[in-house]
matplotlib code that plots the C-alpha trace (Angstrom):
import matplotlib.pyplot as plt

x = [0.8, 2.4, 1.3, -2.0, -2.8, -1.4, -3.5, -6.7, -5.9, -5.4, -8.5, -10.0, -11.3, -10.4, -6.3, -3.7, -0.8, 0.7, 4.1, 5.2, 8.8, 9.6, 11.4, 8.9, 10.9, 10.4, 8.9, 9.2, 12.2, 15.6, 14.5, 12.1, 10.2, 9.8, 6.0, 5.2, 2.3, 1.8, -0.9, -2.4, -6.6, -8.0, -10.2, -8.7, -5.2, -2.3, -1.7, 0.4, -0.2, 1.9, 1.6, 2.5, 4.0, 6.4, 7.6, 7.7, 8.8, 5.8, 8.4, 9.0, 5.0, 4.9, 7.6, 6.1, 2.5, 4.0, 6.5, 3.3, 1.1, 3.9, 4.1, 0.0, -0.5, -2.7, -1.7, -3.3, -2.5, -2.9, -1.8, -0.9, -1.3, -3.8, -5.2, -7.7, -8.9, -5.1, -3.4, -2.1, 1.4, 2.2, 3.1, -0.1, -1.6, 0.1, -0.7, -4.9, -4.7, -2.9, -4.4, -8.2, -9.7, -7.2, -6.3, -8.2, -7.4, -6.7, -7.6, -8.7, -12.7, -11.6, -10.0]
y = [10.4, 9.2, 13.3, 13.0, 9.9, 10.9, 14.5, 12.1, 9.8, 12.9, 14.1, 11.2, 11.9, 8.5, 9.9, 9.4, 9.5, 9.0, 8.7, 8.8, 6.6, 6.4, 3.3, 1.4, -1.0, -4.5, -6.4, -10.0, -10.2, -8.7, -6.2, -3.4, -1.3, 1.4, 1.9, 4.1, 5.4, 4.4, 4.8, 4.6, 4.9, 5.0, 1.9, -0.1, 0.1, 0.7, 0.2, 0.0, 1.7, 0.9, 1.9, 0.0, 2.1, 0.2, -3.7, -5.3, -9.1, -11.4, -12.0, -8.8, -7.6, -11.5, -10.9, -7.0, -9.0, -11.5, -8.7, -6.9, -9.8, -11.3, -7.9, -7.1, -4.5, -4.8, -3.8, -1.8, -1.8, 1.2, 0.8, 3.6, 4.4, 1.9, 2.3, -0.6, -0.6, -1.6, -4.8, -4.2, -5.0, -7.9, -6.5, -4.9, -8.4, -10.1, -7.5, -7.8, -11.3, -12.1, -8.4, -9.0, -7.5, -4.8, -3.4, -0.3, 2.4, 6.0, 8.3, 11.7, 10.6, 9.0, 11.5]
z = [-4.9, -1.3, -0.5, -2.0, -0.1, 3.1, 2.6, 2.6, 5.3, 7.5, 6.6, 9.2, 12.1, 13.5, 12.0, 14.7, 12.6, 9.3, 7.6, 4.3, 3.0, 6.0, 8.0, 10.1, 12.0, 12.1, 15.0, 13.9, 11.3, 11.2, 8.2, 8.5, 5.4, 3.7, 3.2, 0.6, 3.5, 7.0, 8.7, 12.3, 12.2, 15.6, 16.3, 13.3, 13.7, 11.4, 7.7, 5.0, 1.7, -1.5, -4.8, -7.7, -9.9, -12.5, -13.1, -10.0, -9.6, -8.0, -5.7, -4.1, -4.2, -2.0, 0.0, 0.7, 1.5, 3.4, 5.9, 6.6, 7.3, 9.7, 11.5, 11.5, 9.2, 6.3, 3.4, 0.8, -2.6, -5.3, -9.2, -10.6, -13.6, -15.3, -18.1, -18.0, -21.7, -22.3, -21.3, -17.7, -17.4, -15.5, -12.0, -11.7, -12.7, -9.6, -7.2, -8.3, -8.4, -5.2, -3.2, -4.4, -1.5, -0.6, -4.5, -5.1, -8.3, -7.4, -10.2, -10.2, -9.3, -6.4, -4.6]

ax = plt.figure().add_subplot(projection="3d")
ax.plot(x, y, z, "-o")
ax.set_aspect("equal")
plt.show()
């Protein structure tokens, strides 16, 4: 999915660069991250993309938000693997409820 993601973000004119699991350094704390996909758009910047793939604590998918808000970057959330006429496991119910505006699915339509 990082691939597929990365594959579309290039696609972009505005593309400068991208990254995929790859350290980004931090700028304001002591710990850097690993985002999942990194990328630089010219005219808006860089961003983070993360997918949320299995049972994550609400305290890591804050502390995630929180890193990448401290350092500038928006971050964009992706659930994988939803299957919305089922209940959605709790991790995926943090990251919509807390990332409203910055949650999007990624299913075969999309791309």
């Amino acid at each position: 999915m990082c691939e597929q993601v990365a594959t579309l973000v290039a696609l972009d004119p505005r593309h400068v660069r991208h990254t995929v699991a790859e350290y980004l350094p931090p700028t304001e704390t002591a710990h850097g991250r690993f985002p999942d996909v990194y990328v630089e758009w010219e005219g808006f910047g860089a961003f983070a993309v993360e997918f949320q793939m299995s049972s994550t604590f609400q305290m890591e998918i804050s502390a995630l938000w929180k890193h990448y808000e401290r350092e500038g970057i928006p971050l964009l959330w992706i659930p994988f693997g939803i299957d919305t006429p089922t209940q959605l496991q709790h991790s995926f119910l943090a990251v919509i409820r807390r990332h409203r505006g910055n949650a999007f699915i990624l299913d075969p339509a999309a791309v």
